[in-house]
N, C-alpha and C positions, 0 to 999 in steps of 0.2 A: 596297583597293576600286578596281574602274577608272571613270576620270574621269567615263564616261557614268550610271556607278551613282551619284555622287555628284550630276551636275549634275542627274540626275529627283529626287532628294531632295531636293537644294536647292530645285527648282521645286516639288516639290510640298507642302513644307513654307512656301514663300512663299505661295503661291496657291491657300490650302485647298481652299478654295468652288470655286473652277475645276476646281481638280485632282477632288475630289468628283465635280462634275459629270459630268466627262469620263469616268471611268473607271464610272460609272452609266451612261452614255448606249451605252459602247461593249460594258459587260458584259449590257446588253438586249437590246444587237447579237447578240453570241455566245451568249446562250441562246437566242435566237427561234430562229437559224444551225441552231444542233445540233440543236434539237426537231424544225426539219421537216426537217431530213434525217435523222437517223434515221427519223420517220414517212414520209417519199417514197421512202425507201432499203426499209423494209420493205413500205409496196403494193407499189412496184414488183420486187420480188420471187417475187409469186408465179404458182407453175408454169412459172419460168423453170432450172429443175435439172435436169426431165425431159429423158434422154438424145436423145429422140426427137420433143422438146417440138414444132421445128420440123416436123413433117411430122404432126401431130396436129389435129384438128380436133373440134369438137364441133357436131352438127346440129343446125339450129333450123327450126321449124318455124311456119306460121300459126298464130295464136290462133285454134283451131276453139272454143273457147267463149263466144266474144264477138260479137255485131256490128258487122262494119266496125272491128273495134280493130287499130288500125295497129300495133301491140306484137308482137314475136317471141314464142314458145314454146320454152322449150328442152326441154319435156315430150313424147316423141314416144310411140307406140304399138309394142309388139317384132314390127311385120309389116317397119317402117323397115328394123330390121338385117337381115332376113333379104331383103330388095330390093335395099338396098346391094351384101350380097354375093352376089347373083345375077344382079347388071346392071352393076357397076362396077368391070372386073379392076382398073382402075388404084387401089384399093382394098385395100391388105396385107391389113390384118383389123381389126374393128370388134367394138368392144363395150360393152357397157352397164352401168349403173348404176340398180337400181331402191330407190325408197324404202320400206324394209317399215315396217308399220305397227309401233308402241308393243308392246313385250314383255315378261313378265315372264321375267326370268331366275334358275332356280336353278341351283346347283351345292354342291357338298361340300367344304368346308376345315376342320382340325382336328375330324373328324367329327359336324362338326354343318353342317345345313342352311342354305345364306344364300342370301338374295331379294336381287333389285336388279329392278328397271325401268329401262328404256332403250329410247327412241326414238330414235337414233342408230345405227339398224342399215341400212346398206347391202350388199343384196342385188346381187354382181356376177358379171360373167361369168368363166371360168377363166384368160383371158389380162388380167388386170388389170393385173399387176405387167409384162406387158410392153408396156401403152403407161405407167405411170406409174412413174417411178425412186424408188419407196420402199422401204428396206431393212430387211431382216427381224434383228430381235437373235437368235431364237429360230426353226427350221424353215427348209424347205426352199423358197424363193421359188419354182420353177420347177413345184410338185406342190401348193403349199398348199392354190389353189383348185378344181383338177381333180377331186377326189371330190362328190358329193353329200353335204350336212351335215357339211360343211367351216366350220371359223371361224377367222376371225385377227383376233386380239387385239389395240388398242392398248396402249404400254407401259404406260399409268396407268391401262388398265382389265385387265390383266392382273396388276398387282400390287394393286389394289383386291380382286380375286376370289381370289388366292392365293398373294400377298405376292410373295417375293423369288424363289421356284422356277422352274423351267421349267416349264412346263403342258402343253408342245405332248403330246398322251397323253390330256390330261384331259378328262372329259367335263362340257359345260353343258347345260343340259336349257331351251328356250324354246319359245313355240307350242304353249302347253295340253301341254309336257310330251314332248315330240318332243328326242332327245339329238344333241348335235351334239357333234364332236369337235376339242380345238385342233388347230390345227395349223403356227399361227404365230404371234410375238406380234412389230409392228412395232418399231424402233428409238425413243428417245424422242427426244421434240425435233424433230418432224419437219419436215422446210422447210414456209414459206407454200406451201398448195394450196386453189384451190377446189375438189377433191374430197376433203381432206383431213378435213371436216367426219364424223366416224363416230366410234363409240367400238369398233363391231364390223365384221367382212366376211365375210360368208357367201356360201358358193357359190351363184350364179343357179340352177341343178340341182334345189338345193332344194327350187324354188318349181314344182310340177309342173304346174300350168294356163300359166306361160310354154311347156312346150315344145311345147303344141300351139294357139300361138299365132300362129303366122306370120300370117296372112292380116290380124289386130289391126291397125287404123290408129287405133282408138277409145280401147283402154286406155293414156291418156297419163299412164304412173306413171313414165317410163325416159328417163336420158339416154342418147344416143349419140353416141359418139366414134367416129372414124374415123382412122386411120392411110393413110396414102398410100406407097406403094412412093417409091424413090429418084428413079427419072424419070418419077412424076407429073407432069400439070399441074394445077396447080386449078382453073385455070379452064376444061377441060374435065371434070372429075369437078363442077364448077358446074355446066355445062349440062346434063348428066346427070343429074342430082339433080331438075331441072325435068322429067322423064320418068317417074318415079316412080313419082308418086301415079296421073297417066294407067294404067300398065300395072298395078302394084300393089292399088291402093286398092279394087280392083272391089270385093272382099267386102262390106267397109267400107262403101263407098256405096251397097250396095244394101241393108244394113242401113235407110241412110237413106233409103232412096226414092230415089234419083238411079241414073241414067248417070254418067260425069261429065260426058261432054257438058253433060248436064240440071244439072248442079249447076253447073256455069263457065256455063251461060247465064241462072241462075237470081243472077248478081252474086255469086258467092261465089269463094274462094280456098283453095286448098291449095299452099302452096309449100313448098319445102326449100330450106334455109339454110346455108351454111358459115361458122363464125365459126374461126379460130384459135383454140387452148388457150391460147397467152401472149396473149392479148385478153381473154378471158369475163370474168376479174375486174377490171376497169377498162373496158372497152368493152361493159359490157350496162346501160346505163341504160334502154333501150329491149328486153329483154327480161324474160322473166318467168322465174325461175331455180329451179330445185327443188334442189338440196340445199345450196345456203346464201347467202348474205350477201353482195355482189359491191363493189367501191369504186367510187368516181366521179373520172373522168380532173377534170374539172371542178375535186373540189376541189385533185386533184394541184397541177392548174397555179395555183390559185388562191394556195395555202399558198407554194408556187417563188416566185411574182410576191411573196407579200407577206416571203417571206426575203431576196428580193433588196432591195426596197424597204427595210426594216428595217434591213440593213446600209449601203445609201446614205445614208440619212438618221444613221445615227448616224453615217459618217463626217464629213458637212456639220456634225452636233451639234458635232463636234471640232473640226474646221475655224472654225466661228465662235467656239466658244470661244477658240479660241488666237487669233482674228484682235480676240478682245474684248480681249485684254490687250495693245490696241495701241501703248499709248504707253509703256507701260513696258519691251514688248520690242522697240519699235521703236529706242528710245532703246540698248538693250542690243546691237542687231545693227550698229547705228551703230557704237556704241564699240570693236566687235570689228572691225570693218571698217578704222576710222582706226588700232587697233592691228596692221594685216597680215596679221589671220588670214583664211586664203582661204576663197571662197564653198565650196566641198568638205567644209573642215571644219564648217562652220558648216549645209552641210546635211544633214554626217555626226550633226552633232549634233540638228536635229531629225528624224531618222529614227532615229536610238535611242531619242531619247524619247516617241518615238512607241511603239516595239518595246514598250518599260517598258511603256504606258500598256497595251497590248493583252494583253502575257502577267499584269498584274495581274488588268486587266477578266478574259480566260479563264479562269483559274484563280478568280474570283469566280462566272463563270457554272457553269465546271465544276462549285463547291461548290452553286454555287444548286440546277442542276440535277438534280444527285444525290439530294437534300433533294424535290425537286418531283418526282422521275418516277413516284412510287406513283402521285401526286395527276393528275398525265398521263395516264398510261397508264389508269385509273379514268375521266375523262373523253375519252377519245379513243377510247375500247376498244381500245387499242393495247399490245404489249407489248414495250415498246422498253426498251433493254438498255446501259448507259453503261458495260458493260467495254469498255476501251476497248485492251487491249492483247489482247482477240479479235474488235476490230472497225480493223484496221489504217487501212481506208479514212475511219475516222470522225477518225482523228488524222490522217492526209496532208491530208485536209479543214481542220479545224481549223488547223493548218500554213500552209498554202499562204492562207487567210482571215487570218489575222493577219500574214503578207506583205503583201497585198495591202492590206489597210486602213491599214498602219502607213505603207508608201509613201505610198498616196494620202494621209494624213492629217499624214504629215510634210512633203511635196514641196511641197502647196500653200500652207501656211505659209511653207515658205522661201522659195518664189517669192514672194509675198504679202511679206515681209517686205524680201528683201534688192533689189525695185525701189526705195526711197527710198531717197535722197541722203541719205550722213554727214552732212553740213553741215547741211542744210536740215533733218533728225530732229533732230541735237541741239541747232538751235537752237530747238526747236517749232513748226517749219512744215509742220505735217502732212496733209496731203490722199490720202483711198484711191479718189478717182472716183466718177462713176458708174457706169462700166462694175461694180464693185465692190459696189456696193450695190444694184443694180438684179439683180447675182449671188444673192446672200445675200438678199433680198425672195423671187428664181424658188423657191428652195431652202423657205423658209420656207412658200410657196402649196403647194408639191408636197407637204410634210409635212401643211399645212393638206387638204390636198386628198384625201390616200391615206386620213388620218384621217375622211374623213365618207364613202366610200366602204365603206370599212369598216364603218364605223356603221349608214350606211343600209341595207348589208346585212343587219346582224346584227338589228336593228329589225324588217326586214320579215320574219326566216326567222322568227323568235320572235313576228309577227304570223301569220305562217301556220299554228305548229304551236296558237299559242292556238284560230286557226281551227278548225282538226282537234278538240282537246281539247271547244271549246265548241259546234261543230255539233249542230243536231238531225240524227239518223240515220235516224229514224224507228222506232228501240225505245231504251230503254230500257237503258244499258249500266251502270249505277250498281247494286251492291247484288246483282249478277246475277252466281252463282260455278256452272261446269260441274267436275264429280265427273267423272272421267276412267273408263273402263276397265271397266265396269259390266257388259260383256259377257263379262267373266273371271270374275263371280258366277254359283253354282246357280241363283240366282231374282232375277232386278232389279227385278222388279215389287215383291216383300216386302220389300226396301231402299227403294226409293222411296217405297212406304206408310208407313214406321221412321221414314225423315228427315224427311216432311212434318210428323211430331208434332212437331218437334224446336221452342222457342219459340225466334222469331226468325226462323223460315222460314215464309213467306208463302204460296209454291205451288211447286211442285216438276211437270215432266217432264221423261215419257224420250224422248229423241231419236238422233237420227245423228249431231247439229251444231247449231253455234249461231252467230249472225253472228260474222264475224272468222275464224270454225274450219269455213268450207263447202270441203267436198275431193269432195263428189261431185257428177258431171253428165254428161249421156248426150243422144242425141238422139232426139228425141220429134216425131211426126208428128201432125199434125190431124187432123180428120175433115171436111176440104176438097178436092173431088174434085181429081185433079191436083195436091195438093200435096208438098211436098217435107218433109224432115224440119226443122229447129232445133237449135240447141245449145240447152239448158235446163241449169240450175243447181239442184239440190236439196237437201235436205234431209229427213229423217221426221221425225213428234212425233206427241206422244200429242193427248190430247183438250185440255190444260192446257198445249199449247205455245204460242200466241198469248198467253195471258193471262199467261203466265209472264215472256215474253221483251217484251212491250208492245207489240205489232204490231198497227195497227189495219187494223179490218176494210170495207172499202169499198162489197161488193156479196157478199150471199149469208150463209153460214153458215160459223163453225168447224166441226169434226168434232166428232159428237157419239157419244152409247155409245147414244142411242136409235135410231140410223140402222146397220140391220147392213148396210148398202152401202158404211158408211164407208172400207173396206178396201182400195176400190176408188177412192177418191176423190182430188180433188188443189186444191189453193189455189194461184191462182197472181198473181203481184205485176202491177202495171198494165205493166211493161216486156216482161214475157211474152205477155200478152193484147195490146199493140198490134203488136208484132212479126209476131203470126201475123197479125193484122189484124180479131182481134175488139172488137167493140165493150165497153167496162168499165161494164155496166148488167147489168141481169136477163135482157138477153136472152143472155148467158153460159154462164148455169147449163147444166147437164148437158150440153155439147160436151163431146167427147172427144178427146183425147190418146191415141198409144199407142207402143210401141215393142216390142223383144226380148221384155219382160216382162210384156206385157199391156197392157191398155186401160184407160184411168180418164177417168170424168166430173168436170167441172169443179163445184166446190162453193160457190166463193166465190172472190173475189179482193182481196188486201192491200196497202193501199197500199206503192208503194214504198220497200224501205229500203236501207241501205248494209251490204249483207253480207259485204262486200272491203272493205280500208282505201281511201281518199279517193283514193289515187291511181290509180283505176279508176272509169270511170261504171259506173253499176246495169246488171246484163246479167238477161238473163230467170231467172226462180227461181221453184222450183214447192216447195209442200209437201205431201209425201206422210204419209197416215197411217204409224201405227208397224208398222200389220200389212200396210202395203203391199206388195209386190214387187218395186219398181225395181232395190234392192241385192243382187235374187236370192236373197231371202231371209235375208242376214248379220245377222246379231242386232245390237242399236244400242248404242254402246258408251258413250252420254253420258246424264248426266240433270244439265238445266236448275235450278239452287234460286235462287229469288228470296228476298232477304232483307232483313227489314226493322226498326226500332227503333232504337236509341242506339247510338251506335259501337262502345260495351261489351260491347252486346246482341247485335251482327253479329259480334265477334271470341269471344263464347264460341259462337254458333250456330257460327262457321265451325269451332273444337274440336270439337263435339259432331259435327259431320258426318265426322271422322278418326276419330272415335271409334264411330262406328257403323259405318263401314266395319271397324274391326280384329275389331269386334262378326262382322260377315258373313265377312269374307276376311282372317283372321287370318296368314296365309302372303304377301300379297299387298301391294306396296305401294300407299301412299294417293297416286293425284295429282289436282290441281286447280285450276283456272285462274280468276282472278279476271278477269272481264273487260274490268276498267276496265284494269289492269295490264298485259293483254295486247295491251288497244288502246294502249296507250303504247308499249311493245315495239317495235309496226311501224312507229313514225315515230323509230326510234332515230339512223338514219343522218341522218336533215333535222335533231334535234334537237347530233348530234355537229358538224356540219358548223355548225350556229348557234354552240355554245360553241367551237369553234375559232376563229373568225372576233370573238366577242368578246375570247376570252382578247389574239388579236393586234389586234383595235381598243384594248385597253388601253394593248397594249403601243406602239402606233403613236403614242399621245396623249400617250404619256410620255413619248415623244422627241418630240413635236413638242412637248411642253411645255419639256424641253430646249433646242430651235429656239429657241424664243420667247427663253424666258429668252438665248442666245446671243447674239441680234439686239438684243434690249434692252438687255442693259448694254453693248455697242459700240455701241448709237446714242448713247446715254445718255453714255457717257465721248467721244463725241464731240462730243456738243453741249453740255460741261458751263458753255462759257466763251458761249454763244446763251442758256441756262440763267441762269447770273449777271449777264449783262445785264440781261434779262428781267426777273430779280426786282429788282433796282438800279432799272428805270422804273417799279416798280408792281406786275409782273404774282402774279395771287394764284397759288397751289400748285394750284388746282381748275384755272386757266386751263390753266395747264400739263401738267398729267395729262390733259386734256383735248385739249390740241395733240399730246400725243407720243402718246397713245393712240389715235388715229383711225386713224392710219398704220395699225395692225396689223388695227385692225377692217375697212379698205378693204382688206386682202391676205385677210382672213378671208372678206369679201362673195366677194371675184374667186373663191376657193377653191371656195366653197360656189357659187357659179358652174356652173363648168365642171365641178365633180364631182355635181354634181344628176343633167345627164341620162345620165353615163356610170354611176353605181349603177343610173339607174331601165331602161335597155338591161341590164346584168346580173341586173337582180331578176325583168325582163319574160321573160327567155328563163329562169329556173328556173321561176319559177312556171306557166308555161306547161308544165311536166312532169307538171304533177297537171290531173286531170278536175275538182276544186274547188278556188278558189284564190280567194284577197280580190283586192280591190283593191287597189294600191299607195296606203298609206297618208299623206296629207302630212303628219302627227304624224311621222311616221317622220324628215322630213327636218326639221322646226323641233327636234323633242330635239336631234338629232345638230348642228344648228347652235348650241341653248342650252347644250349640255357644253363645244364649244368657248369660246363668245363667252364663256362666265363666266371659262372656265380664264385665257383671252387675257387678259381686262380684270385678272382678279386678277393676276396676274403683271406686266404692263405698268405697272397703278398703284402696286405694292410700289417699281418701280425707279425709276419718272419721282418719285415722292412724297421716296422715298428722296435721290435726286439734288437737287431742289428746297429740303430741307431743310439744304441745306450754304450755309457762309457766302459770300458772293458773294465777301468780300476774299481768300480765301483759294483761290476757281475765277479769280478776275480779277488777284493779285498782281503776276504777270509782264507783263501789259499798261501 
């Protein structure tokens, strides 16, 4: 065995407790290490593959549905790309992505008939695959999407539909029954993308109201990408983009009543936007994203700051542990020294045993990790992957980390060691400065310090999501489940009469939408001479939509069956009524609204509520009857059930409601959205971003409880002989715990200091991302000071107590 393997055994079989320590303190190091780099290694991967990633852009556009919302849209109308490509040669070719609505899918395997449903169908244009580098297992990349009623496959919904075979041939039948043909089925595994979000991709062609849509600036269902020729500039194809809506939009805004003249002097905006493709998914906090889920650069750098912090601090953990066992290696480096062995060797040897300490800790965190990443990956939503001999970069990492710690944590020991004097060490004349201790104090606050920054973040994100949880909305979201798809039945009226009887269900309508699930809105003009149009926010329902959903009623009447003008009629929220500028009383009623679709009087108006999750103020929102017109007549695909009685009583109602749909549309799958569940849903990312930030406040206080514990027994074994004094005049064990305990609670106060207003500066600028946000809570910063100050004192008094209770003659012998 060579010498260095025996002299870490020998040391760590001498020095249990320490060695324990040490190799805990460094192996929290390298699992924090690897977690978030795997998790930064994987955001920051995506949509970084695409061949042509660089000269890709995605348009973004004004939020035309809102007032004054300073928020992007990446939602544009398909008048965009046909503008694009009529005004901006410096423009290769552009294409889109639209979202089609919810499908039933059949098709033929083992000659029998199977359903699926799927809402992950992305309707694209025929040049897909050459702005995006996805590769096909199965067809012909270059032709897949060029036919009409064209589909291509992902690989785990192509082998869901028809196992292990080729498909491309086969026919799936979606859209009330309309056959489409494969034609491609993608590669599995496919890299991070934000357009990668689909289980299907059907030809844009398809969809035949797109192609006689050019002039559309309104139908915002489509993104758009743009590709830029080689010697583009972007920043003229920017300024060009500002020209646009002027030359383009004419249709569009006379739809709305405007010039645009008249609409840019009426305070309104329509810009275009170029964001980069390798940006969308990390640089759109500040946009609104249609087909999926985007990261935040924030907690990027957030998770980096607390890897690197995590790894300093457990190197400092080492550091003071080995500088704790001063007197006995001091005594040891002495004797080595009076014996000739050179400083070289002596710091050959604590940098192996350093080496030891770090591949034991790795290969601990290695196991840990392994063990922990189901339970990761489950809470991070992430799908991080510890093979580690098909993630090379993830070992040269790990490598080059256990270099670097083992150096630092071997080096400053031996410098730390071999400045005292042979002589004056082995006679016990020991002194390590100020400068020294005033070191190991900075080190101890900065642990004190990361640890309550952390805290008080993680405090306040989990005060804000109870906010969200606990707000009044202004209906009613408890007990309240939407029946999906109703518009694929012969008769939804005769379903909704069936389920009403059902015990347990309270009141039941049919509608468009329900809060949290509003997708339609169009712009609606007064009956105000000179006026100009609005964005307005909608919804239909029947006559049992308010009472169903808990909306209350502030001025006027719901729709009733005794009013046959109902049809015609519209409710609209107090944000819509001041906006145009009417007054929210009686003098209200029967103004009219109208648009493409027709004219409707005003019926009532409801007080406002949160129809968009929290992170949006209320924008205007009207509700139309069910027999209204606005959606051109489109049959309503939801019906609202309020449910009521004992938990028991709500989970067999919620049965009986699958069960009378298999009753109606025995072919057809059942879905349905709880909407307490789905309101939780939306605030996934704040809630992710909370258990992150816990999981590593754990982990930060475990080393800093480490710290502690480091700092204390090197105070402690240095004051042992101030100690034995002490109790030799008198002094009680309380006095004592008392004198050595202060010290840490005065680094504790400093700590909690200087990291109060640097958490409450990072808690002010996220909270400030949501239109509803609490106040920064000072509970927030007394827990986060009472976890520590308990952890502290209990730790500091185990060792002072400890210390105190030894014999004095045996701390004082050698005096």
């Amino acid at each position: 065995m060579p010498a260095f393997f025996r002299l870490f055994a020998r040391s760590v079989f001498r020095n249990k407790l320490f060695a324990s320590v040490n190799i805990l303190g460094l192996t929290v190091g390298f699992f924090a290490a690897a977690v978030i780099y795997m998790h930064v290694k994987e955001e920051l991967s995506y949509d970084q593959f695409h061949q042509k990633g660089d000269r890709i852009y995605r348009i973004n556009q004004t939020f035309i549905w809102g007032n004054d919302n300073p928020n992007q849209f990446s939602s544009t109308g398909p008048g965009v790309s046909y503008a694009i490509n009529a005004a901006i040669p410096e423009v290769e070719q552009v294409t889109r992505v639209h979202t089609a609505d919810m499908t039933p899918i059949t098709f033929e395997k083992d000659g029998e008939q199977k359903f699926f449903n799927d809402e992950w169908i992305f309707a694209v244009d025929s040049n897909f695959f050459d702005f995006f580098s996805f590769k096909l297992k199965y067809g012909d990349i270059e032709t897949a999407l060029s036919e009409a009623r064209s589909v291509v496959l992902k690989s785990e919904i192509a082998e869901k539909f028809f196992g292990d075979i080729n498909p491309v041939g086969l026919i799936i039948q979606m859209d009330g029954g309309e056959s489409f043909r494969v034609t491609g089925v993608l590669e599995p595994d496919l890299p991070s993308s934000y357009v990668d979000n689909f289980d299907l991709l059907v030809s844009l062609s398809s969809i035949e109201r797109i192609t006689s849509a050019n002039d559309n600036w309104m139908w915002t269902m489509f993104e758009t990408f743009i590709l830029l020729n080689e010697q583009a500039d972007p920043a003229i194809v920017k300024e060009k983009l500002q020209n646009l809506p002027k030359e383009y939009a004419v249709t569009t805004l006379g739809w709305m009543g405007y010039t645009y003249q008249q609409y840019v002097d009426a305070g309104k905006k329509w810009d275009l936007f170029m964001q980069p493709l390798t940006e969308v998914y990390l640089r759109s906090d500040k946009v609104y994203n249609r087909l999926s889920s985007v990261g935040d650069l924030k907690v990027i750098f957030t998770l980096t700051g607390a890897a690197f912090f995590l790894i300093i601090l457990s190197c400092i953990n080492f550091i003071n542990l080995s500088t704790a066992q001063f007197t006995a290696r001091a005594k040891d480096i002495a004797l080595r020294k009076v014996l000739g062995i050179s400083k070289l060797r002596i710091g050959a040897r604590f940098i192996s045993e350093s080496i030891m300490y770090c591949f034991v800790a790795l290969f601990l965190a290695l196991l840990l990790l392994q063990a922990a990443i189901p339970y990761i990956n489950q809470s991070m939503d992430a799908e991080l992957n510890l093979d580690i001999l098909s993630q090379p970069l993830l070992l040269v990492f790990l490598f080059v980390l256990l270099l670097l710690i083992a150096t630092i944590t071997g080096l400053y020991p031996f410098l730390f060691f071999s400045a005292f004097k042979p002589v004056k060490t082995l006679k016990g004349e020991l002194k390590t400065g100020k400068k020294g201790l005033l070191l190991r104090n900075g080190m101890l606050a900065l642990q004190y310090g990361l640890s309550f920054i952390l805290l008080i973040c993680s405090f306040t994100i989990f005060d804000q999501l109870r906010f969200f949880m606990n707000k009044e909305l202004g209906f009613e979201k408890e007990n309240l489940v939407a029946v999906q798809n109703v518009d694929w039945l012969a008769n939804p009226e005769s379903f909704v009469n069936e389920i009403s009887k059902i015990e347990g269900v309270s009141s039941t309508a049919l509608c468009g939408g329900l809060p949290m699930i509003v997708t339609d809105g169009d712009q609606f003009t007064p009956d105000e001479p000179g006026a100009g149009s609005f964005p307005l926010n909608f919804t239909l329902g029947d006559e049992n939509f308010m009472k169903t959903v808990g909306l209350e009623l502030i001025v006027g009447r719901t729709f009733d069956k005794d009013f046959g003008t109902d049809s015609s009629a519209v409710i609209l929220n107090e944000t819509a009524a001041a906006s145009i500028g009417w007054p929210i009383d009686e003098r209200i009623l029967n103004r009219k609204i109208e648009n493409w679709s027709g004219q409707y009087h005003v019926i009532g108006v409801v007080k406002d509520f949160n129809f968009w999750i929290l992170h949006a103020p209320i924008e205007p929102f009207a509700l139309f009857h069910d027999q209204g017109n606005p959606k051109g007549g489109q049959p309503l695909s939801m019906v609202a059930v309020r449910l009521s009685g004992t938990d028991t009583e709500i989970a067999t109602a919620k049965s009986r409601l699958e069960e009378k749909w298999i009753e109606f549309a025995p072919n057809k799958p059942y879905e349905s959205t709880v909407l307490t569940d789905h309101f939780s849903e939306s605030y996934q990312s704040e809630e992710k971003f909370g258990d992150i930030l816990s999981f590593f406040s754990f982990l930060t206080i475990i080393i800093a409880s480490l710290g502690l514990f480091g700092i204390v027994v090197f105070s402690v074994e240095q004051k042992l002989k101030e100690i034995g004094v002490r109790k030799v005049l008198g002094a009680s064990i309380m006095s004592l715990v008392v004198l050595f305990s202060r010290h840490y609670i005065k680094l504790l106060v400093i700590a909690f200091c200087i990291a109060t207003p640097i958490g409450y500066f990072f808690m002010e600028g996220w909270l400030d991302g949501f239109a509803y946000r609490i106040s920064l809570n000072p509970l927030s910063y007394l827990f986060s000071f009472a976890i520590l100050f308990v952890i502290s004192l209990i730790i500091s008094i185990l060792h002072t107590v400890r210390a105190a209770m030894m014999n004095p003659a045996s701390i004082l012998k050698d005096e």
